[in-house]
C-alpha positions in Angstrom: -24.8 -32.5 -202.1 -27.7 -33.9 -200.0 -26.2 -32.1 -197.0 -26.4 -29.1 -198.9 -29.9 -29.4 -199.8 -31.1 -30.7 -196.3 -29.5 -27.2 -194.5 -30.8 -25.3 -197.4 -34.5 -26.7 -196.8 -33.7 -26.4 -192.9 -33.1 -22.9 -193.5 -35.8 -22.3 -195.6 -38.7 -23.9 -192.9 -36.5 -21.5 -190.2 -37.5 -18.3 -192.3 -40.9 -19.2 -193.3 -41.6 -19.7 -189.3 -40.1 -16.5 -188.7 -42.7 -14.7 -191.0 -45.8 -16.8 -189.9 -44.5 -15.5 -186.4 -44.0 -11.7 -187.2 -47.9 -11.7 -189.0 -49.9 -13.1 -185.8 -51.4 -10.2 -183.7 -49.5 -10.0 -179.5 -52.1 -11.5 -177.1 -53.3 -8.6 -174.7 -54.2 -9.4 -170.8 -56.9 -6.7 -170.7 -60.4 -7.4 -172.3 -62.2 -4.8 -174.6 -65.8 -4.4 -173.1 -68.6 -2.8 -174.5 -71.8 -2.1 -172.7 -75.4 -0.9 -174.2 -78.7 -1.1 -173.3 -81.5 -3.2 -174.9 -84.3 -2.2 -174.0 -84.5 -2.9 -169.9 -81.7 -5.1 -169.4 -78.2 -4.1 -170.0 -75.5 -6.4 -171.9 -71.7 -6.1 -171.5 -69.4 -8.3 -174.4 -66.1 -9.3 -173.6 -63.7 -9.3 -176.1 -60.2 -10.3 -176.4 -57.9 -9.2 -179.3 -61.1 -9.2 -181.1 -62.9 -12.7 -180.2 -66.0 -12.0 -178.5 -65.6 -15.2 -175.4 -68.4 -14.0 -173.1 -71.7 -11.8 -172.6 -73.2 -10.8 -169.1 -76.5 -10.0 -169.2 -77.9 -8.0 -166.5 -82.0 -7.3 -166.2 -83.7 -4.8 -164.9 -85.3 -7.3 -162.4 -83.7 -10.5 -161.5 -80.3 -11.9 -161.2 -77.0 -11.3 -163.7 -76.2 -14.2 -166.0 -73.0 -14.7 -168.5 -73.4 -16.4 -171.7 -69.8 -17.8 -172.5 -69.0 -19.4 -175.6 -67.8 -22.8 -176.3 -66.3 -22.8 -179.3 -65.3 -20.4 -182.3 -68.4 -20.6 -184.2 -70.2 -18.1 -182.1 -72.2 -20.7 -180.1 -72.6 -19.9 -176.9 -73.9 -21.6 -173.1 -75.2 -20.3 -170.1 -72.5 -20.2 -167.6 -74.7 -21.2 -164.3 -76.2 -24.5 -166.2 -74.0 -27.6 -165.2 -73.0 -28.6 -168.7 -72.5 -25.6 -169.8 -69.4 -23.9 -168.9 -66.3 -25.9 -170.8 -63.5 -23.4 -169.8 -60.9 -24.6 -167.3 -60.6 -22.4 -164.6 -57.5 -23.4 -162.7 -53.7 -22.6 -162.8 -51.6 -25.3 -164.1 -48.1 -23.7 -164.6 -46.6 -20.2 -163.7 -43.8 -18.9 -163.8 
C-alpha cells in the first residue's frame, strides 16, 4: 500500500512538472530593439523575450553609453562606471 501511494505521488510531481514546463515562454537568441528619438539624443532598448536588460544612449554630441540593468526591478547602472556592470561576460561551458 505505501508503495502504491509513493509511485502514485511520484507520478503525480512528474505531470505537474510536465505542465509547469509546457506554460514557460522558449528563450529566443535574438533581441527585440526599439529605437526613438528624445529630443537630440537617440535611445535604443534591448529586450529579450520581453525583459528590457539594456539601453544605449547615444547624444547628439559626445560619446555612446549603455545603461544595463542589475536586477529585475527595473534598476539600472551605467555600464562604463567600475561597479557598475554585474553581468558575467565569459564562456563557461559549450557544447
Amino acid at each position: 500500500m505505501t508503495r502504491m501511494i509513493g509511485r502514485g505521488l511520484a507520478a503525480l510531481i512528474l505531470v505537474a512538472s510536465f505542465t509547469v514546463l509546457a506554460q514557460e515562454e522558449p528563450l529566443t537568441g535574438e533581441p527585440e530593439v526599439t529605437i526613438r528619438q528624445e529630443g537630440d539624443r537617440t535611445v535604443e532598448e534591448y529586450r529579450l523575450n520581453g525583459f528590457l536588460y539594456a539601453i544605449k544612449i547615444t547624444p547628439k554630441h559626445g560619446a555612446p553609453y549603455f545603461l544595463v540593468a542589475v536586477d529585475d526591478d527595473g534598476n539600472f547602472a551605467r555600464s562604463d562606471q567600475p561597479n557598475g556592470l554585474r553581468i558575467p561576460s565569459w564562456k563557461i561551458f559549450e557544447w
